[in-house]
N, C-alpha and C positions, 0 to 999 in steps of 0.2 A: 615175650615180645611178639605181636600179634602180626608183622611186619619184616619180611626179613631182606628188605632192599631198605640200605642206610640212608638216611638225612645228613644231608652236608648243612654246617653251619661254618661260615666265614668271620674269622675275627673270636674267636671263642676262648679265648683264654683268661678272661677275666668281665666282671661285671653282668653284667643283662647276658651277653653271648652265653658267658661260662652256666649262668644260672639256669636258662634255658638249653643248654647243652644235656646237664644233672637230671632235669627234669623231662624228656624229651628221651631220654634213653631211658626214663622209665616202660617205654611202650617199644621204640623204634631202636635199631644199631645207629650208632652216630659217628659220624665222622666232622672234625672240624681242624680249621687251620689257625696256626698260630704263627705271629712272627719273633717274637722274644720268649726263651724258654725259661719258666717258670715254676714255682712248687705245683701250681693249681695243675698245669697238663702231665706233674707225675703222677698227683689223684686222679684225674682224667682216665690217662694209661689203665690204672690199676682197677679201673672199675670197667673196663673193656671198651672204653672210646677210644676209638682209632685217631692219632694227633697225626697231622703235615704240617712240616713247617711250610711257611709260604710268605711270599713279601711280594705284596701287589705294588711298589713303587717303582718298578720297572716292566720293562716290557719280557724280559729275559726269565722274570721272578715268575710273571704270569703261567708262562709257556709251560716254564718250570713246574709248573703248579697242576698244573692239568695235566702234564705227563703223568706225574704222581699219582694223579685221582684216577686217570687209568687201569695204569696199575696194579691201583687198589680194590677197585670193584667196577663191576660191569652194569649196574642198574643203581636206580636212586630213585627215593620214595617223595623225596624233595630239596632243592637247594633254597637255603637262609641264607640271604647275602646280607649280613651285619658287620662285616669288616668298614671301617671308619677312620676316616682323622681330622681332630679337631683343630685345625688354623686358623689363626686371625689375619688377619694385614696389619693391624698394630705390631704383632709378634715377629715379623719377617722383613726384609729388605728388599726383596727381587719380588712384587706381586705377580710375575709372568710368570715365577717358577713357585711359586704358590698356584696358582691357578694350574698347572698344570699338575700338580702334586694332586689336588684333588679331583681332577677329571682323572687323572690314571689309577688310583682308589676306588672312586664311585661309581666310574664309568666305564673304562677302558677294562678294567677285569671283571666286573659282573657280566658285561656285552659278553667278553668273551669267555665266560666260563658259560653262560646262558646255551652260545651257539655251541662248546662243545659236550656240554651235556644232555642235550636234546636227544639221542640218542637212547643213554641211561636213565630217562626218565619215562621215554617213548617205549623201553623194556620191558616196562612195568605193567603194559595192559594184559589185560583188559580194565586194570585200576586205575582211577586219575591220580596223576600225580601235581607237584607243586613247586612253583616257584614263587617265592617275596621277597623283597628288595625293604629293605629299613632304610625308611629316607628321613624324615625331619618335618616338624611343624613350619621351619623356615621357609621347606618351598612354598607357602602360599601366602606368607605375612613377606618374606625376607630379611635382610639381615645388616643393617650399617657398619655390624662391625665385624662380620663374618660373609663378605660377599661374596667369597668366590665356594665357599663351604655351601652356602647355599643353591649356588646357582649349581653346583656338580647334583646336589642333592634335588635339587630339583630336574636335571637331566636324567637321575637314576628312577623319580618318579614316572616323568614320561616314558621311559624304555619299559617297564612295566604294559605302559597300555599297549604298547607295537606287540610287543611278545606277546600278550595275549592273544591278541590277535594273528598273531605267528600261528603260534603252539595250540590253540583250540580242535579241537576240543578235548584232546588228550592230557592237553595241561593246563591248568588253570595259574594265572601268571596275576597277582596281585599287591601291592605296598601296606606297609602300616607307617604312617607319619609321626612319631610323639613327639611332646614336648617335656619338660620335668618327667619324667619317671625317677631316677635314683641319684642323690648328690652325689658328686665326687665326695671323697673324705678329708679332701681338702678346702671345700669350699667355706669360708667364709660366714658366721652367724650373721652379721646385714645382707651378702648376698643370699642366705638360704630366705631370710624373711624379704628381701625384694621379689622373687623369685615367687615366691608360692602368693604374692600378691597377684599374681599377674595368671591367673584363674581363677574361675568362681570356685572352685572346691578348695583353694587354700592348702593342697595338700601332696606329700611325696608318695606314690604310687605303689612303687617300686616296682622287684624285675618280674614278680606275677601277672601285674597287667600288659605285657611284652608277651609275656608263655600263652598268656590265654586267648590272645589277641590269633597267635599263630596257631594253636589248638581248632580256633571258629574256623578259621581260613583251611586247614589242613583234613575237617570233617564236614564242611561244606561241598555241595555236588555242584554247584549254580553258581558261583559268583567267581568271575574275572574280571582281569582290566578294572578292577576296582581300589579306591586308597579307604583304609581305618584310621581316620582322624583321634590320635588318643592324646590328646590335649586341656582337658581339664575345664572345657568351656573358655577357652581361650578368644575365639573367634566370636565372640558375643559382646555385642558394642553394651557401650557405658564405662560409666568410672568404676574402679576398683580400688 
């Protein structure tokens, strides 16, 4: 490992997280959070990731959370905020506490893990170090039937651009936006083929173009305050 100040990844316990977790400790130490304990974080363990639990849906969980990362190490090479939840407003009763569920997810614990890591990332010079926020193709189409998933994920978009601006030049502070990268294993054969219409490349990604997306960002010297649109040609008018 060419790097001996850990990569924190948020949300890591399965899918694109976990995948990029694997792959990501092939170079760096890694550290990521979970909040349901699973077989993947006892592989995880055994292959020397350091696992925290952690549950961003309160305020107390947060706090929690950061104590812990204290703790645990005093510098950091970069935080990966990929912790996520996917809600609809069709799925729920109370939209006010949906909407809040997902500002305190997207928003209220990236903020604050941001400002108290600043510190162990600032440890790290004379090296730049890194911060990205995994936000969503939604922030800039948006979402009829995921509004308020959007609009957090687009809150966590813009906090990206302030931090960079914060954090410069020591840290470089930037988003990747996707859209399709990996079906659920639940998803549906009409929704996989609705779905993969709706870009020009027609096709499931998967959690590689995630890893290399943060690889560009993490060996780039120049680029902040910047989003990686990985959407498939989405944003390109015509029929499909």
């Amino acid at each position: 490992m060419g790097n001996n100040a850990p990569i924190l990844i948020t949300g890591a316990a399965k899918r694109i997280g976990l995948f990029c977790a694997k792959k990501l400790h092939q170079q760096y130490p890694v550290i990521i959070t979970y909040r349901t304990e699973t077989p993947a974080i006892d592989t995880l363990r055994s292959a020397g990731i350091i696992c925290l639990h952690a549950d961003f849906s309160s305020q107390s969980g947060i706090q929690n959370f950061i104590t812990q990362l204290k703790e645990t190490t005093t510098s950091l090479r970069a935080v990966i905020h990929n912790a996520s939840s996917w809600l609809s407003e069709d799925t729920v009763e109370d939209p006010a506490a949906l909407m809040q569920s997902m500002l305190q997810v997207h928003v209220h614990a990236p903020y604050q893990i941001n400002l108290a890591c600043a510190d162990m990332l600032i440890a790290e010079q004379p090296a730049q170090c890194d911060i990205i926020h995994i936000t969503d193709y939604m922030t800039e189409a948006g979402s009829p039937s995921h509004i308020a998933y959007a609009a957090s994920k687009a809150a966590l978009e813009n906090m990206a651009m302030s931090f960079a601006k914060k954090m410069a030049p020591q840290v470089k502070v930037n988003a990747i936006a996707p859209s399709l990268i990996l079906f659920d294993e639940h998803a549906s054969t009409a929704y996989q083929e609705k779905t993969l219409k709706k870009s020009v490349f027609g096709l499931e990604p998967g959690e590689v173009e995630i890893e290399q997306a943060i690889q560009f960002i993490l060996k780039s010297k120049y680029m902040t305050g910047r989003v990686l649109r990985l959407e498939g040609g989405r944003h390109l008018p015509g029929e499909r």
